[in-house]
C-alpha positions as CSV (number, residue, x, y, z in Angstrom):
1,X,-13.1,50.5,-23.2
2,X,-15.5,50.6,-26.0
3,X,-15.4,54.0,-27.4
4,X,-14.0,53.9,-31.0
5,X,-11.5,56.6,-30.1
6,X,-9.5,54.3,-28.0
7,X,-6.4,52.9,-30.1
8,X,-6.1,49.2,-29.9
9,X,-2.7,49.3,-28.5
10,X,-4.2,50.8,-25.2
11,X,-6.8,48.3,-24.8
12,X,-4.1,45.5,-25.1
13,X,-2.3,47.6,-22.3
14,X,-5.4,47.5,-20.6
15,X,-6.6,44.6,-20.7
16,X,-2.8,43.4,-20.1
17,X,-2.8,45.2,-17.0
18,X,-6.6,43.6,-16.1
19,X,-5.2,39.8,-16.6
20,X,-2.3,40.8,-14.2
21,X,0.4,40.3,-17.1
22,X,3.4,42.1,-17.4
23,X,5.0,42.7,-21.2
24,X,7.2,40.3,-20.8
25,X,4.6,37.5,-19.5
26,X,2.5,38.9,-22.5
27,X,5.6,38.8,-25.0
28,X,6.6,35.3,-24.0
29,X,3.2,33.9,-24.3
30,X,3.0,35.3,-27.7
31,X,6.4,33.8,-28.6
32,X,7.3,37.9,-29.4
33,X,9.7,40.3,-28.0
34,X,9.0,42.5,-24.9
35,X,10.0,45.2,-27.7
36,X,7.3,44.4,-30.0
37,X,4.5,44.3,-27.2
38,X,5.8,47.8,-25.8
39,X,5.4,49.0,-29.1
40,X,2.3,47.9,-29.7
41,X,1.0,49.1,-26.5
42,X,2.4,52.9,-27.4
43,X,1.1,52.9,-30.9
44,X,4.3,52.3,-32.9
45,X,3.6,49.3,-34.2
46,X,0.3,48.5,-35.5
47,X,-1.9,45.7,-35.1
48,X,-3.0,45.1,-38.6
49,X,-3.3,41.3,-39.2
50,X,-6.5,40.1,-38.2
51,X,-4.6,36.5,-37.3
52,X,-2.4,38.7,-35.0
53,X,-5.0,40.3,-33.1
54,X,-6.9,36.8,-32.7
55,X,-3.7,35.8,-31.3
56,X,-3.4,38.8,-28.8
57,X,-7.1,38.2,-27.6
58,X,-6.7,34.5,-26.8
59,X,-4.0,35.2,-24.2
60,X,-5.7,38.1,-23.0
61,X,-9.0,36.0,-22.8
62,X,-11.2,38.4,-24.4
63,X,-12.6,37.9,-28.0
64,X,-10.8,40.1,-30.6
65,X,-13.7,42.6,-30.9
66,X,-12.5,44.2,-27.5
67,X,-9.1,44.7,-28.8
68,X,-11.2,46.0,-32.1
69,X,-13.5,48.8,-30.5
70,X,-16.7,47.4,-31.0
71,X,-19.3,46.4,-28.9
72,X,-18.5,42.9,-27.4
73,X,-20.3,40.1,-28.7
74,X,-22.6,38.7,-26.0
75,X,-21.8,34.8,-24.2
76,X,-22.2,32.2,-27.1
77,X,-25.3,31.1,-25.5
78,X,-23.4,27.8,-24.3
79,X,-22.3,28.4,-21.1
80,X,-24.6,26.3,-19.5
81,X,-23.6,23.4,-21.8
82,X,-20.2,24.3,-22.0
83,X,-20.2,23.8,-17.5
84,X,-21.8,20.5,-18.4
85,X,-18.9,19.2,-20.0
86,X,-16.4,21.1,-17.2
87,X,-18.1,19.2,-15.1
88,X,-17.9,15.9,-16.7
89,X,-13.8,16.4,-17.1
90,X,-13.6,16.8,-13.8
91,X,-15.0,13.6,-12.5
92,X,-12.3,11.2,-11.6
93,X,-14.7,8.4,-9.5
94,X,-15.7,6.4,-12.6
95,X,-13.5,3.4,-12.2
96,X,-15.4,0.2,-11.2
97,X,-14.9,-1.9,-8.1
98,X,-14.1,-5.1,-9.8
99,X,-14.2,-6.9,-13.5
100,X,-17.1,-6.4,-15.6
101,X,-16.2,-7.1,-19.4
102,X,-19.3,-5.5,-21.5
103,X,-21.0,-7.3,-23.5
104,X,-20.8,-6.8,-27.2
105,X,-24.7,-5.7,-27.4
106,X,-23.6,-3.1,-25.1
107,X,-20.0,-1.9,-26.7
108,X,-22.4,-1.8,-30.0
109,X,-25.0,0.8,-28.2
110,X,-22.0,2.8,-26.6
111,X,-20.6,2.7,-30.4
112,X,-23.5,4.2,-32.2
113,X,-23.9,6.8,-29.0
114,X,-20.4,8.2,-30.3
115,X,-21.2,7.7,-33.7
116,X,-24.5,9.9,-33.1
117,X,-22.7,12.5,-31.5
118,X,-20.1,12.6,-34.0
119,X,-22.6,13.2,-36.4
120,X,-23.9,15.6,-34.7
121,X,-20.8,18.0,-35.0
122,X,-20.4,17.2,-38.5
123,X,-23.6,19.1,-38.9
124,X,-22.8,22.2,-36.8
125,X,-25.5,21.1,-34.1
126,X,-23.4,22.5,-31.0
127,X,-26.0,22.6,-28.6
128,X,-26.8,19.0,-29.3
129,X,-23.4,18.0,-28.6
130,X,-23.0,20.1,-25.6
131,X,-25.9,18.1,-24.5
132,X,-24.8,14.6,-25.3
133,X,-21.0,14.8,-24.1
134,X,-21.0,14.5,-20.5
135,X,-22.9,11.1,-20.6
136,X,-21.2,10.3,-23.0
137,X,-18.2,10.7,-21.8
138,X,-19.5,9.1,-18.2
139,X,-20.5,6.0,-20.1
140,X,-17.4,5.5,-22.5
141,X,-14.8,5.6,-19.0
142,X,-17.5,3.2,-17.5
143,X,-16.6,1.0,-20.6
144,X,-13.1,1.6,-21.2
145,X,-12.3,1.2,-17.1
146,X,-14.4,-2.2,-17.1
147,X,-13.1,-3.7,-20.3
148,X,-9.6,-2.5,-20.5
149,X,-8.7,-2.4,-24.6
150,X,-11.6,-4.7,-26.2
151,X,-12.4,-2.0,-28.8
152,X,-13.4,0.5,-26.1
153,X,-10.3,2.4,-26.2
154,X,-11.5,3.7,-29.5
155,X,-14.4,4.8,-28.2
156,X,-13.3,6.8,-26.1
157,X,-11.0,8.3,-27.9
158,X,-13.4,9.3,-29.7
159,X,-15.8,10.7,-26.9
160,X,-12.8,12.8,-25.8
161,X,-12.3,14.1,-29.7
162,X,-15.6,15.2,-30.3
163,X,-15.6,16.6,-27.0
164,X,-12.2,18.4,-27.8
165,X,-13.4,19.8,-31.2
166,X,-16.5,21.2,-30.2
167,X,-14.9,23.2,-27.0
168,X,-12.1,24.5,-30.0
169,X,-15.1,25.6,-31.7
170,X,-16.9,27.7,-29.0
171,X,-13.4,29.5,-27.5
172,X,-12.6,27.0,-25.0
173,X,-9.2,26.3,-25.9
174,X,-7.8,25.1,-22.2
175,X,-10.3,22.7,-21.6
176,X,-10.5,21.8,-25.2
177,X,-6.4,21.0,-24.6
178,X,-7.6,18.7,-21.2
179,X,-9.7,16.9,-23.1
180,X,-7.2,16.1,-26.1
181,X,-4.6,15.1,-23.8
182,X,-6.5,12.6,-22.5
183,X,-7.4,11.2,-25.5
184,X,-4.1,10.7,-26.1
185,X,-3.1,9.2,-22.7
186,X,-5.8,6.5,-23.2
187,X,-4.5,5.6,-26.7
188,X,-0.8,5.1,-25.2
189,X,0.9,3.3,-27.7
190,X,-1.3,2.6,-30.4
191,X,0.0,4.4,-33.3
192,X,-3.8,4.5,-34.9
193,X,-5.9,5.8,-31.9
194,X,-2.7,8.5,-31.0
195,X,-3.1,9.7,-34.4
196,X,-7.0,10.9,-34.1
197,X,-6.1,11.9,-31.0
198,X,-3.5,14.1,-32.2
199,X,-5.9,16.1,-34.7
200,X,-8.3,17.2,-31.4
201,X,-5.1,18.2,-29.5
202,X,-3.4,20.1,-32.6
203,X,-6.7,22.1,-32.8
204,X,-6.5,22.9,-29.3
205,X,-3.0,24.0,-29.1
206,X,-3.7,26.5,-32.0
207,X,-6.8,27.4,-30.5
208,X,-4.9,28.1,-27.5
209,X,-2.2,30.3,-29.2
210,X,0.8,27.4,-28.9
211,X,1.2,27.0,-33.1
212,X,4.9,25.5,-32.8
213,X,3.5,22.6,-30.3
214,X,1.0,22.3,-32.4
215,X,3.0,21.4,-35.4
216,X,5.6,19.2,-33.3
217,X,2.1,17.1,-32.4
218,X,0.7,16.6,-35.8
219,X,4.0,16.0,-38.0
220,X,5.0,13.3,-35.2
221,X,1.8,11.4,-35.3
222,X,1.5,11.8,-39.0
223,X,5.3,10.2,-39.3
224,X,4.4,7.9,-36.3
225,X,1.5,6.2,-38.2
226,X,4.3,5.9,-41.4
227,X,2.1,8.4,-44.0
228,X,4.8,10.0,-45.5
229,X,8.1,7.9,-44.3
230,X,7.4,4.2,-46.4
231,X,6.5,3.9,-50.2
232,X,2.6,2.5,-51.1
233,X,-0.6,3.8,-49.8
234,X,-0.8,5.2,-46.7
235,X,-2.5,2.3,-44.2
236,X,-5.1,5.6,-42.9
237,X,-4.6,8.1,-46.0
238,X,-7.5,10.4,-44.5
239,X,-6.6,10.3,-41.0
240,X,-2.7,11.2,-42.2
241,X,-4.1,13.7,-44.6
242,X,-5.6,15.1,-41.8
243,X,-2.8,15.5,-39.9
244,X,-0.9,17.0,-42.5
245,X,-3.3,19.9,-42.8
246,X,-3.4,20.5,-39.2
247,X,0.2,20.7,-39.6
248,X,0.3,23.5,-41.8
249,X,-2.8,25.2,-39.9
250,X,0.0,25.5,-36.8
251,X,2.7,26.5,-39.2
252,X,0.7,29.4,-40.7
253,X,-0.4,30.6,-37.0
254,X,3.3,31.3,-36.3
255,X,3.8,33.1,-39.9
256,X,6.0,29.9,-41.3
257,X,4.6,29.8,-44.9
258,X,7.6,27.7,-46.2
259,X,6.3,24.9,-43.8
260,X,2.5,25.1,-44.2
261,X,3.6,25.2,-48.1
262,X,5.2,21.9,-48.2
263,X,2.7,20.4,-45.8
264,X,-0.2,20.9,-47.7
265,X,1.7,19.3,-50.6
266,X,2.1,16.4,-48.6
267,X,-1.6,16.5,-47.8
268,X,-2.6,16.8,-51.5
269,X,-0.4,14.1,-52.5
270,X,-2.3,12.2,-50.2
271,X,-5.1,13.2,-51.5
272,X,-5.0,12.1,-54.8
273,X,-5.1,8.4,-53.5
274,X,-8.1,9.3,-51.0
275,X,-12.1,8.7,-51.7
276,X,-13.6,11.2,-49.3
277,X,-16.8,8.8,-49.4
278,X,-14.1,5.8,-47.6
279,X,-12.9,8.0,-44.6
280,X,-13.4,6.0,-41.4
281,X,-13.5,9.1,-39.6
282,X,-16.2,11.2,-41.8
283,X,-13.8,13.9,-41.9
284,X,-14.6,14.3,-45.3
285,X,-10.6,13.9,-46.4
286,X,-9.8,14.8,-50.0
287,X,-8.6,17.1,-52.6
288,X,-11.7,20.0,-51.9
289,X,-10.2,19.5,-48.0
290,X,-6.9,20.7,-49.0
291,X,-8.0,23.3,-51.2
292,X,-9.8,25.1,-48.2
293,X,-6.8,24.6,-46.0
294,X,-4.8,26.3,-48.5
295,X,-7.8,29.4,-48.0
296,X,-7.4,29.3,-44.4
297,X,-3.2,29.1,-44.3
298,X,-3.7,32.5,-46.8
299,X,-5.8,33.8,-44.2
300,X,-3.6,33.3,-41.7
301,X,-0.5,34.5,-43.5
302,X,-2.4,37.6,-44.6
303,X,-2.8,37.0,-48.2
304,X,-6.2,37.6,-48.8
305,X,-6.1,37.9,-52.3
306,X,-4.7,34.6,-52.7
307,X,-7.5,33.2,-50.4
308,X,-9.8,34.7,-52.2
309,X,-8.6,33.1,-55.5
310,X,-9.1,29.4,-53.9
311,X,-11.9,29.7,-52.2
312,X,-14.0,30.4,-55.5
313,X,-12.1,27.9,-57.1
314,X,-12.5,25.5,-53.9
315,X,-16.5,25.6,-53.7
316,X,-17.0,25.5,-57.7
317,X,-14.8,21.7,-56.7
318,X,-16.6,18.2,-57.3
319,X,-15.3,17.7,-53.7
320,X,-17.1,20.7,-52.3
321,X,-20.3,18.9,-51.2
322,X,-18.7,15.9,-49.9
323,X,-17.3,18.0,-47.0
324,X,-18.9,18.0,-43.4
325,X,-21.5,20.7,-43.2
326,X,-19.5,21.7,-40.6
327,X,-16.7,22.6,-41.9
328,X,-18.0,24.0,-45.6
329,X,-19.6,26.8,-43.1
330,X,-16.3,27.3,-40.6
331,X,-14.7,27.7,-44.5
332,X,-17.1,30.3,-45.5
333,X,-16.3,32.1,-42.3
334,X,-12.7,32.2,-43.9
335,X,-13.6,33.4,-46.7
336,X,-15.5,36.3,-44.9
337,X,-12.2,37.1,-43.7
338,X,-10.4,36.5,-46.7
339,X,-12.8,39.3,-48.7
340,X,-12.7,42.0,-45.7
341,X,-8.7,41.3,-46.4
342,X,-9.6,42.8,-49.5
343,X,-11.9,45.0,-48.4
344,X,-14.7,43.5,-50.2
345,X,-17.3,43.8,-47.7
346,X,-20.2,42.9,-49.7
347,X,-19.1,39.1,-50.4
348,X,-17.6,39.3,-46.9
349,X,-21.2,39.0,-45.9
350,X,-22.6,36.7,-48.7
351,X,-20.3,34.4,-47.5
352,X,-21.4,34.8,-43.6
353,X,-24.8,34.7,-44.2
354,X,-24.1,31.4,-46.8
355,X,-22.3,30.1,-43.6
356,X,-25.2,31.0,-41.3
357,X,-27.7,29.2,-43.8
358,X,-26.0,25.6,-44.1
359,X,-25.6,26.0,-39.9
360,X,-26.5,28.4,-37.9
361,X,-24.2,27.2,-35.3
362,X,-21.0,28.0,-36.4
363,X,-21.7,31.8,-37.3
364,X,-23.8,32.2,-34.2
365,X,-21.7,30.3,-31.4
366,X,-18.6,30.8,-32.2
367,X,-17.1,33.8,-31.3
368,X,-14.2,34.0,-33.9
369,X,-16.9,34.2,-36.5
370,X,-18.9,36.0,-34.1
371,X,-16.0,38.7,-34.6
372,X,-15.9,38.6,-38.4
373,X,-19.5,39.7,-38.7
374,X,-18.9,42.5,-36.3
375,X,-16.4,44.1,-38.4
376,X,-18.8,43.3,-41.7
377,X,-21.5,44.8,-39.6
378,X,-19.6,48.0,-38.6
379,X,-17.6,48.5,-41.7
380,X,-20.2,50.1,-44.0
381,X,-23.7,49.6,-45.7
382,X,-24.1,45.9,-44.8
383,X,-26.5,43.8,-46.7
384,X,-29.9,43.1,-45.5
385,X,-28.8,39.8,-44.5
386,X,-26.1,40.7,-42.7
387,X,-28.2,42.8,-40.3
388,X,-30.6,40.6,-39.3
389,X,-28.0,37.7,-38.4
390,X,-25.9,40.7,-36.8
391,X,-29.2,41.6,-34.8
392,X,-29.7,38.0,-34.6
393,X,-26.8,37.6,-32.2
394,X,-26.8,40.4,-30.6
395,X,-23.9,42.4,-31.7
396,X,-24.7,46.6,-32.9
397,X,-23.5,48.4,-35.8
């Protein structure tokens, strides 16, 4: 399975065959043809988008470098945490015997407890949330079942977002999809909380390889929170601009550029009447946003050069800095694959190294980046940096 002389079309066969799939479970799961996966498997059609192959190895429930021939990159070092917060989903004994509103002293506490762990994944520190989440998520049901919808609805909507993004971030996509959905089960019918639940479960459902759900989520709870459909400014321009991206994130994972395309003009019109430094949500919502979504729906369609192109223009933004540290490095990693698009492997690893230097998280836990520095690692002369993060993590020329 991992000698380079294997074509990748036989390991998806393989590993098809491993999962207990047939071509056409395979086919529909990838919303393509029994024809196209046959082919595929025998060689005639070839695997060449780097999006595509992502896509293959999330149903198959390996990470793309086993598709790719190389050595496969070692556990993300989370497991442990990541059982934690199985764990914690699963518990379904938290509601209390009888009334007991909370007192605001305590809704405060439970409030900055979520705000601390948001934090937390706005500054890549995985491990930290891993750690936090279960209680966290224990306490805010505790709340939520005791004082019905006093404010701690939000909360934990909240607890179930941060718990959603961060299981997105380290290949979890399934339980990352549990966890949005009930987020937006406890929201019900509050067009506010259902819209940042919506961005959680949108991530999910891409993570988990369902792009046109995806986009039927977040344009209906963009519309549903009236962004786009009155005139004036929008009552929650980042949360809706946030939507809108995620939008044309799904769009691009099926290949629909036209969509992602008018999205993301939606989300820049948005934009312009946004102050990232006035986002409710920290998301960090304005103009240099959109400019890297516009890098990562090139990188998804396949245009590298293109994504190339706004990338440099994106960081060189006043916006740049005012974006999460979190997601400036999950950009850089697209822009690593943006430049081996173009075959440009020495900024390839500039970027993965830059990425590994504002959080070491993101390049070293997550195992779509984890895959991106394989191939920089085993495409040629890498640069020093390159081989001591590869070495880092585990992963071999």
């Amino acid at each position: 399975m991992t000698g380079g002389e294997v074509p990748v079309g036989r390991r998806v066969a393989q590993w098809r065959v491993r999962r207990r799939m047939t071509q056409q479970m395979l086919a529909d799961r990838l919303g393509k043809s029994k024809s196209w996966v046959d082919k595929v498997e025998r060689g005639v059609r070839a695997l060449d988008r780097f999006s595509v192959i992502q896509d293959v190895a999330r149903v198959l429930r390996v990470e793309p470098a086993a598709l790719l021939g190389g050595e496969k990159p070692p556990p993300a070092r989370a497991d442990e945490g990541v059982d934690g917060v199985r764990t914690a989903l699963a518990r379904y004994d938290l509601c209390p015997a009888g009334p007991d509103r909370r007192s605001s002293t305590a809704t405060d506490e439970l409030g900055r407890r979520v705000d601390h762990a948001c934090s937390a994944y706005r500054h890549a520190r995985y491990p930290q949330v891993l750690h936090l989440v279960p209680e966290l998520l224990d306490a805010t049901r505790h709340a939520y079942a005791a004082g019905g919808r006093d404010g701690t609805d939000g909360l934990l909507v909240r607890a179930y977002r941060i718990t959603a993004s961060v299981l997105v971030k380290l290949g979890e996509p399934d339980l990352a999809w549990l966890a949005a959905d009930r987020a937006v089960t406890v929201a019900a019918d509050c067009p506010r909380w259902t819209a940042v639940a919506a961005v959680p479960l949108g991530q999910a459902l891409r993570a988990a390889g369902r792009g046109r759900l995806a986009t039927t989520v977040t344009v209906a709870a963009a519309h549903r929170i009236g962004v786009a459909a009155r005139p004036g400014p929008p009552v929650e321009p980042a949360l809706s601009g946030t939507l809108w991206v995620e939008a044309a994130l799904a769009a691009a994972s099926c290949g629909d550029a036209r969509s992602a395309a008018e999205w993301l003009g939606v989300a820049a019109g948005i934009a312009g009447r946004a102050d990232p430094r006035l986002d409710p949500h920290l998301d960090g919502f304005g103009p240099a946003a959109v400019q890297v979504a516009h890098v990562a729906v090139a990188v998804e369609l396949g245009d590298g050069g293109e994504a190339v192109s706004r990338h440099e223009t994106a960081i060189r933004s006043e916006g740049w800095r005012w974006l999460p540290v979190e997601h400036r490095a999950a950009h850089l990693v697209d822009a690593a694959r943006a430049y081996l698009q173009i075959g440009d492997l020495l900024r390839a690893g500039r970027a993965l190294t830059e990425a590994d230097r504002l959080a070491p998280a993101e390049v070293r836990m997550r195992p779509a980046a984890r895959t991106v520095l394989a191939e920089v690692a085993r495409g040629g002369p890498a640069p020093a940096g390159v081989t001591h993060l590869a070495t880092a993590v585990g992963l071999t020329r």
